[in-house]
Each structure stands twice: as C-alpha cells, then as structure tokens.
C-alpha positions as CSV (number, residue, x, y, z in Angstrom):
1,X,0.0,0.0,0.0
2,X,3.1,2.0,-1.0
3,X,1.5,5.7,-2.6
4,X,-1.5,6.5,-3.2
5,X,-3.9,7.8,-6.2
6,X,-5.3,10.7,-6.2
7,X,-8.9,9.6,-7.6
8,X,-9.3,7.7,-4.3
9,X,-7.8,10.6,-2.0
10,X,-9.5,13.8,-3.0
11,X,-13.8,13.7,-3.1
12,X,-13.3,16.5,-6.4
13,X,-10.3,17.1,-8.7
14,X,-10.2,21.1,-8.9
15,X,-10.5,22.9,-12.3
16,X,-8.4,26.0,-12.6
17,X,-11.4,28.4,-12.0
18,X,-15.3,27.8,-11.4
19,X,-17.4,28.8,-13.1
20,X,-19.5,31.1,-12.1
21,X,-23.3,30.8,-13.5
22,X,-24.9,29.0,-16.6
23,X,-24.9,31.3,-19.6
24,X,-24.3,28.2,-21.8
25,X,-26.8,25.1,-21.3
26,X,-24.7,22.5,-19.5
27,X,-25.9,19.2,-20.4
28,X,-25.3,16.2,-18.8
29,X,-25.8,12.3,-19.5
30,X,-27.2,10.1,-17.1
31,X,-26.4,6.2,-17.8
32,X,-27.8,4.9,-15.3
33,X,-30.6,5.3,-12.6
34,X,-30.6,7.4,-9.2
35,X,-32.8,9.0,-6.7
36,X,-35.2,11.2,-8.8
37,X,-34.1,14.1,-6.9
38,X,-30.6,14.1,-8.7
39,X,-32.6,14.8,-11.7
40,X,-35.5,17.6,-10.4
41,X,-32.7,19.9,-8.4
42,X,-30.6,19.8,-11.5
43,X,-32.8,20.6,-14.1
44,X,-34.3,22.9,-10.9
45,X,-30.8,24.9,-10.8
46,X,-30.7,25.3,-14.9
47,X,-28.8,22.3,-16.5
48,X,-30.2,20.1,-19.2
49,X,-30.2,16.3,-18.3
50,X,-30.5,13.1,-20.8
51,X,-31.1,9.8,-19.5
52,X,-29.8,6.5,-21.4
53,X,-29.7,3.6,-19.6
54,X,-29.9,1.2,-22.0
55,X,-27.1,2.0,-25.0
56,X,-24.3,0.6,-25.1
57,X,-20.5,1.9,-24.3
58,X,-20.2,2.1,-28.2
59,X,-23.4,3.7,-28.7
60,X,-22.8,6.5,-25.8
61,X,-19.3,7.3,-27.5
62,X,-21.0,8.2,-30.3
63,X,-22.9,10.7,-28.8
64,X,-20.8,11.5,-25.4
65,X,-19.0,14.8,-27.6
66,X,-22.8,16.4,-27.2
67,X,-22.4,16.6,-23.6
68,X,-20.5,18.7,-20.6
69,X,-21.3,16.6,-17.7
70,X,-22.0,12.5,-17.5
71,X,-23.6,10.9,-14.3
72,X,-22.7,7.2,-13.5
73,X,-22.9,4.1,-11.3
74,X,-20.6,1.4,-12.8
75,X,-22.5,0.0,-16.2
76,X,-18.9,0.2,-18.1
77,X,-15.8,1.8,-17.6
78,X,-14.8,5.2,-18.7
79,X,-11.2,4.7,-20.5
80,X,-9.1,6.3,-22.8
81,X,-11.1,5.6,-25.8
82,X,-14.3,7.1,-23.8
83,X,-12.4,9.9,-22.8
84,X,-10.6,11.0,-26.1
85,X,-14.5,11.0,-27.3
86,X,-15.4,13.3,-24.9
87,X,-14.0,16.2,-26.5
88,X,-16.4,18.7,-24.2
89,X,-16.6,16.8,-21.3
90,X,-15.9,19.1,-18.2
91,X,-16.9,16.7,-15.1
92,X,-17.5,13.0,-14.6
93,X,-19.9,11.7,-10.8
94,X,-20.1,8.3,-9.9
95,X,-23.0,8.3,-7.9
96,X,-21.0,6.1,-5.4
97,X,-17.5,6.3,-3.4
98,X,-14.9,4.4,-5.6
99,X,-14.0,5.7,-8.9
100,X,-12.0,2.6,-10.5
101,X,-14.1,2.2,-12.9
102,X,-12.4,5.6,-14.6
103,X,-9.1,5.9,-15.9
104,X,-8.6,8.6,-13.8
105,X,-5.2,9.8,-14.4
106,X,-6.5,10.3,-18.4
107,X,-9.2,12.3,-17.5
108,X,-7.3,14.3,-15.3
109,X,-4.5,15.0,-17.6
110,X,-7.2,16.3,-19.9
111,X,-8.9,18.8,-17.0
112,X,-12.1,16.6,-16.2
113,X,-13.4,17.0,-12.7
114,X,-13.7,14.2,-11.1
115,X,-16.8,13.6,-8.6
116,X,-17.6,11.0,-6.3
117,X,-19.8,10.8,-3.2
118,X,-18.2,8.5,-0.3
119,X,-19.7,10.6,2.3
120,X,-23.1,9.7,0.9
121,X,-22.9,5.8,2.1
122,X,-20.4,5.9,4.9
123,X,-23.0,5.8,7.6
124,X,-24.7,2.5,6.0
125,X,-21.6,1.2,5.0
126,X,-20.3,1.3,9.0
127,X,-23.6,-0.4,10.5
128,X,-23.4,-3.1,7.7
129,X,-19.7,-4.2,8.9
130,X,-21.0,-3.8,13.0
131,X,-23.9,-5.8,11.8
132,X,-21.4,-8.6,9.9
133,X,-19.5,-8.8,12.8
134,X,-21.5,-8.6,15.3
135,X,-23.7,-11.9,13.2
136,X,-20.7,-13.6,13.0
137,X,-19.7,-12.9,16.7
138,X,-23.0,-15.0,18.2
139,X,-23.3,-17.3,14.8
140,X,-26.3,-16.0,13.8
141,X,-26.2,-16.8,10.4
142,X,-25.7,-20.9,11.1
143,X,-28.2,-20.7,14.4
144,X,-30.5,-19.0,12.6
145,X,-30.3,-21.8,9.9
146,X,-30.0,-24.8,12.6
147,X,-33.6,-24.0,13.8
148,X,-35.3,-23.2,10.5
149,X,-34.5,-27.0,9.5
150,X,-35.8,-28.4,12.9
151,X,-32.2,-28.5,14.8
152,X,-31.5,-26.7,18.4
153,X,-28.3,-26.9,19.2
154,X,-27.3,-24.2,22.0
155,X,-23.6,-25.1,22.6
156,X,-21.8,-25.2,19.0
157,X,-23.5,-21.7,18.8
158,X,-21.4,-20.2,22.1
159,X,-20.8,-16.8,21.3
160,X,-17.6,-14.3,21.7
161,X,-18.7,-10.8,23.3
162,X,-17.0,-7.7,21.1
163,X,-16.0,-5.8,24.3
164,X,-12.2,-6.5,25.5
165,X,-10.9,-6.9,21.2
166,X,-8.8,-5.1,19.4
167,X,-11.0,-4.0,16.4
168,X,-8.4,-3.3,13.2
169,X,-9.2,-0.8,10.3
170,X,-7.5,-0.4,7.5
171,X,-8.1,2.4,5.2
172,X,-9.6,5.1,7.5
173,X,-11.3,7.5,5.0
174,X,-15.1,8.1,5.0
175,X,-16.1,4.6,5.4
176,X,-13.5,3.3,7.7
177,X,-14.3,6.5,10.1
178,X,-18.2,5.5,10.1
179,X,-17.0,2.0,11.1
180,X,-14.6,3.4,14.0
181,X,-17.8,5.9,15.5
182,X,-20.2,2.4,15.1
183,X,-17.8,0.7,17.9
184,X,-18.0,3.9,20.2
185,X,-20.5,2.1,22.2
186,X,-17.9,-0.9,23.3
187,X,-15.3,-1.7,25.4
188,X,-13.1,-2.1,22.4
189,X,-9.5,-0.7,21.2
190,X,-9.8,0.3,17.2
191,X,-6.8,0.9,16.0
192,X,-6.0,2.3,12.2
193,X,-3.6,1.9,9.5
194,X,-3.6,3.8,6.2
195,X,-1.2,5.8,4.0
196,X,-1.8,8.9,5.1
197,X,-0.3,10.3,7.7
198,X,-1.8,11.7,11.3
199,X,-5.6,10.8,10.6
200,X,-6.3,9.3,13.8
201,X,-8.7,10.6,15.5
202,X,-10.5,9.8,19.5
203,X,-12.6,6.8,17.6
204,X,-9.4,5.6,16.0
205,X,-5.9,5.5,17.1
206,X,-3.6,5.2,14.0
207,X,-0.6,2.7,14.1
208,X,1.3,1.0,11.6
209,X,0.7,-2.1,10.0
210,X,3.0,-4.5,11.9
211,X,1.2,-3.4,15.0
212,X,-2.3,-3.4,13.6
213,X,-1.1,-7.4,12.7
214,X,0.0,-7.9,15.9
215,X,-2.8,-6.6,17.8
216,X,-6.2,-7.1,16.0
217,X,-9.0,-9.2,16.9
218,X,-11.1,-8.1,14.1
219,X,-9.6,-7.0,10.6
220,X,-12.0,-4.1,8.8
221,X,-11.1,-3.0,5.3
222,X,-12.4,0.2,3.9
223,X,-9.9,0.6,1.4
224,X,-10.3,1.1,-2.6
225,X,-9.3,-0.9,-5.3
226,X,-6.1,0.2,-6.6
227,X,-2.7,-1.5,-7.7
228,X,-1.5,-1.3,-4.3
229,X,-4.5,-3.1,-2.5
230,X,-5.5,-5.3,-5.3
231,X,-4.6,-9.3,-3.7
232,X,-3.6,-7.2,-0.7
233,X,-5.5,-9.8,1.5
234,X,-3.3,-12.5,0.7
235,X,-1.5,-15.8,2.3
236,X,1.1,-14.1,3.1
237,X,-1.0,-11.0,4.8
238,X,-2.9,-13.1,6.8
239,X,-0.2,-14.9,8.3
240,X,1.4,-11.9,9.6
241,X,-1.5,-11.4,12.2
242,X,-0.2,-12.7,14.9
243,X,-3.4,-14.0,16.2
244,X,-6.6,-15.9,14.4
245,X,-8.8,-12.8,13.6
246,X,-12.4,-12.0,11.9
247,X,-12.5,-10.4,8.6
248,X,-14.7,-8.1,7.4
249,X,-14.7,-6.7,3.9
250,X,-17.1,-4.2,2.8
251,X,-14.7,-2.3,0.0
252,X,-13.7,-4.6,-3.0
253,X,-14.3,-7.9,-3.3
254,X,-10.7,-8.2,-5.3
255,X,-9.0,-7.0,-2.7
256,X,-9.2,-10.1,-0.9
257,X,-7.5,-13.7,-2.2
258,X,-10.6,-15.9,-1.9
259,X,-8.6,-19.2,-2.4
260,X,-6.4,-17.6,0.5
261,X,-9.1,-16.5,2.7
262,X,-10.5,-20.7,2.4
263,X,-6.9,-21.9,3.4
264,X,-7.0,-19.5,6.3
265,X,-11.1,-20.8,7.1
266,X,-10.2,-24.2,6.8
267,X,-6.6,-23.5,9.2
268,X,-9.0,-21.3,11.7
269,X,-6.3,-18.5,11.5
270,X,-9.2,-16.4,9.9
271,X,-12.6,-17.7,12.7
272,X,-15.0,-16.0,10.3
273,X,-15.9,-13.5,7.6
274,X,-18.5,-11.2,6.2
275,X,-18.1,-10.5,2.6
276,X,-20.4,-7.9,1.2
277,X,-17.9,-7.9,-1.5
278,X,-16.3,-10.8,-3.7
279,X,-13.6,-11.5,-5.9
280,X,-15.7,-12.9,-9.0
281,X,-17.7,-9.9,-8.6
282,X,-18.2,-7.8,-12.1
283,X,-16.7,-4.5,-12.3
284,X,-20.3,-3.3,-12.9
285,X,-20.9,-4.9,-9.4
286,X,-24.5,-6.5,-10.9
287,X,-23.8,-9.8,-10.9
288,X,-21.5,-12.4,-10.4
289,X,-19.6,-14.9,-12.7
290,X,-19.7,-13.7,-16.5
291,X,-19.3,-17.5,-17.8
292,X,-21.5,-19.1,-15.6
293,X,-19.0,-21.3,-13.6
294,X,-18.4,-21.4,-9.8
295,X,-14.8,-21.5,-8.6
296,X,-13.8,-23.7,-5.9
297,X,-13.1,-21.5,-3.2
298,X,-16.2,-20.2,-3.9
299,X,-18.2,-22.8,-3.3
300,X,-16.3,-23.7,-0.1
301,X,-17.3,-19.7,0.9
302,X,-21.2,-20.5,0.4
303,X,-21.2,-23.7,2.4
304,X,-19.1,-22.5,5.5
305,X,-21.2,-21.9,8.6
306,X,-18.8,-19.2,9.6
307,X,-19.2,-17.1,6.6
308,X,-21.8,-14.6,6.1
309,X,-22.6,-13.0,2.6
310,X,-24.4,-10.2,1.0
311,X,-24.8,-9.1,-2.4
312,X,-22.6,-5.5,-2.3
313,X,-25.9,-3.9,-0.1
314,X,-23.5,-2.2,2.8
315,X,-23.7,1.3,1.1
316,X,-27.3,0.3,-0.4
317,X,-29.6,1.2,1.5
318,X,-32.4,3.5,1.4
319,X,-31.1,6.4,3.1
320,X,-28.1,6.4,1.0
321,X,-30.2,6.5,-1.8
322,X,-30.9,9.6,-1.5
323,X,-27.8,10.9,0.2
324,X,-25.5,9.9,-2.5
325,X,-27.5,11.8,-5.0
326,X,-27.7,15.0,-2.9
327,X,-23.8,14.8,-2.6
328,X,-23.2,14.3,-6.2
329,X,-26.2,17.3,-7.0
330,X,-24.5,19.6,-4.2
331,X,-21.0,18.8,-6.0
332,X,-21.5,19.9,-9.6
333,X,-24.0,23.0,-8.0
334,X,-20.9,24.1,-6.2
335,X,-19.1,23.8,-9.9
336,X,-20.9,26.9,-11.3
337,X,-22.2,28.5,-8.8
C-alpha cells in the first residue's frame, strides 16, 4: 500500500477556475438510474439532463462529444477511448464512493473533474460491517439456519462478546471513520492503519501495519481498489497477524485472495468472515460470474457456517439513496455557482 492515487484521495479534482453561472446550457448524460431528486434539483438549478440507460458503451461514445457533464454508477468503464470521445466533457460523478471504474489519471491530464460521493454511504456502510461482525460474533447466520430445519443446538453456537478486542481498520477514509464511530459504544481498542499520515482521530488510534497485525482481533477493510490493494488480502497478509482474527470486507471484493481467505477458514487463522464484496464480482458490481461457472473457493465460501454473505448492499440502502445523489447534486451545483 506504498502511494496512493489521487482519484481515491480527494472527493473532487479542482479545475483552474469555477465557473461562475450558466450562460451556456450545461448538459449532462445520465447512464444509469438514481434517486429522482438528482434529476428535479438539477434541471431545478438550470442544466439540461439526458437519460440513457440502456445503449451501449459504443453507442454513448457516439454521442458522449454532445455533452458537458455525465452521471454514473458502474454500467462500463470510462477509459481512454471514452475519454478522447469526450472532446467537451468538463466533469465526470459516480454516484457512489470508488472511482476505479475511470481511468482517472487520463481524465485528469485532460482537465475533467472528477466527482464521487463516499460521504453519501459511509454511515450505512459502518452499520453493515458492525452488523457482519457482530452476526458472526454469536453465529447468527448458522443458528439461525439450525432451527429453521428443525435443529436446536445451543452449545456449538457459544458466542464471543466484542468488548475486550482489538478492532483493526485499514483504510480510515469516509467509510473506515463510520465503522470506528459504530464501535464507540464498546469496550473495544480500534486501532488504524492507512497511508496517510496523522488521521487518527478519539474513535481511532492510528498505528502501523505490523502493529495493527500484531494486535487485531477483528480485521476491517475500507480501502479502494487500486494497484496497491489489489490481492492485498493474501497468504502471506494473513499470516502476519499474529493472532486468528475476523474479517470483514465491505470495499472490493478483489482485494481479498478468496482461495487464500478458504486456506485460512479451513486453518482457523481467519474464525469467520463477512463479505459484502467478492472476488468474482463484475466490475459493474450486478452480478456475479460472467461465464457461468463457480470456482472452488467459492463454493467452499457458500457452504461454511462461519461465513456470512451479502450481495454489495453495505452502502445500499435507502437512506443512501438519497444521500449519495444529494452529494453528487450539491457537487456539480458548487461547480458553477
């Protein structure tokens, strides 16, 4: 986790000047769905929005010259070849937090503001992970299980309380900082790690990560996917903790090894995850496995008692809905005005 880029680090990349009203129409291209308030406020505050959800990336390149401004999620990736079409193109929001599915040092070099919206779903994101580990804690997910098919088995579900752990965060932005305020309420030491420096804070002390792996109980990752944390999560990770630990991961699911994370299940140096993200995930985060096959680790994942799964929900819910969309509105607003 040596550097860091830029895209991940700064919420919007800053033109030379703003801009200060709308003499010219700005019009922007929506490709995919949102809160309808994204829409109403803009067209309310004077720009001109398109919706096309259903065109493909070739089709929108086409067309993507027309426009100022483009609105996404994660249908396709905005590359070079999107970019060098988008000969107008003065901003780009990801209604979300990440933005890896943009080549952002392109656009940058070719002065496109970048916007995303991590403080929109940092509160859901932080009571998803408290809620995965807090599940996997009093084995809730296989209890729950036992006595839907007629079993009632109290001792193999003996539960670990959270107070007296040492909760682990790594990346200790938006997300990771919602996660640390969750675990206010416990007798718990958090402890961070991240590669910036002196962004600790009373919810967090920050420490490096040899003592992070020494200490932790619980490992949290709120990091991005970049070249530095992709496979970060890996056999050789996990064996430097110096004790068996939980794992949560509610950031990218290719952050994490998944072959390595089963070796570590099946070795009980890893007691149990929660994976609201996986590996085999598709960069447009819809669905999973493009040819249809399941890989081994995998299935191991969905049979094991001591892993919970959900389908990339942490930051889904219906509050941040609508707060990701207000972010992303109030963000190119504060562009021109």
């Amino acid at each position: 986790m040596n550097g860091h880029n830029i895209c991940y680090r700064t919420n919007i990349v800053t033109l030379d000047s703003k801009i200060n009203n709308l003499k010219t129409p700005i019009k922007i291209l929506h490709i995919d769905s949102n809160h309808p308030l994204l829409l109403e406020q803009l067209q309310e505050a004077g720009f001109v929005n398109h919706e096309d959800f259903t065109s493909s990336k070739e089709e929108i390149e086409a067309k993507i010259h027309e426009y100022q401004g483009i609105v996404i999620r994660s249908r396709f990736k905005i590359d070079k070849t999107f970019i060098d079409k988008a000969i107008n193109l003065q901003f780009i929001a990801r209604v979300g937090a990440g933005l890896e599915s943009i080549d952002c040092d392109y656009a940058i070099s070719k002065n496109i503001q970048l916007i995303a919206a991590p403080e929109g779903n940092s509160n859901a994101v932080g009571e998803h992970a408290l809620a995965m580990l807090l599940s996997l804690f009093n084995n809730l997910n296989q209890a729950h299980s036992e006595i839907k098919s007629g079993q009632w088995n109290r001792e193999s579900n003996r539960g670990h309380e959270l107070d007296g752990k040492t909760v682990g965060i790594i990346g200790y932005g938006n997300m990771g900082k919602a996660f640390a305020k969750k675990l206010r309420g416990f007798d718990v030491e958090v402890l961070c790690y991240d590669i910036l420096d002196h962004i600790g804070d009373a919810n967090a002390k920050q420490v490096s990560l040899k003592e992070l792996q020494e200490k932790a109980d619980v490992l949290s990752l709120h990091i991005p996917w970049t070249p530095e944390t992709d496979k970060m999560v890996n056999s050789t990770f996990i064996n430097a903790f110096a004790k068996p630990f939980w794992l949560i991961n509610t950031s990218r699911g290719k952050n994490v090894v998944t072959a390595d994370l089963v070796t570590a299940l099946q070795s009980k140096k890893i007691l149990g995850a929660g994976l609201d993200v996986l590996e085999y995930e598709k960069l447009s985060f819809e669905s999973l496995f493009q040819d249809g096959t399941i890989p081994e680790a995998f299935q191991y994942v969905l049979k094991a008692n001591n892993v919970i799964l959900t389908p990339h929900i942490a930051g889904w819910t219906f509050e941040s809905h609508e707060k990701l969309a207000q972010v992303i509105v109030d963000k190119i607003k504060g562009m021109y005005f």
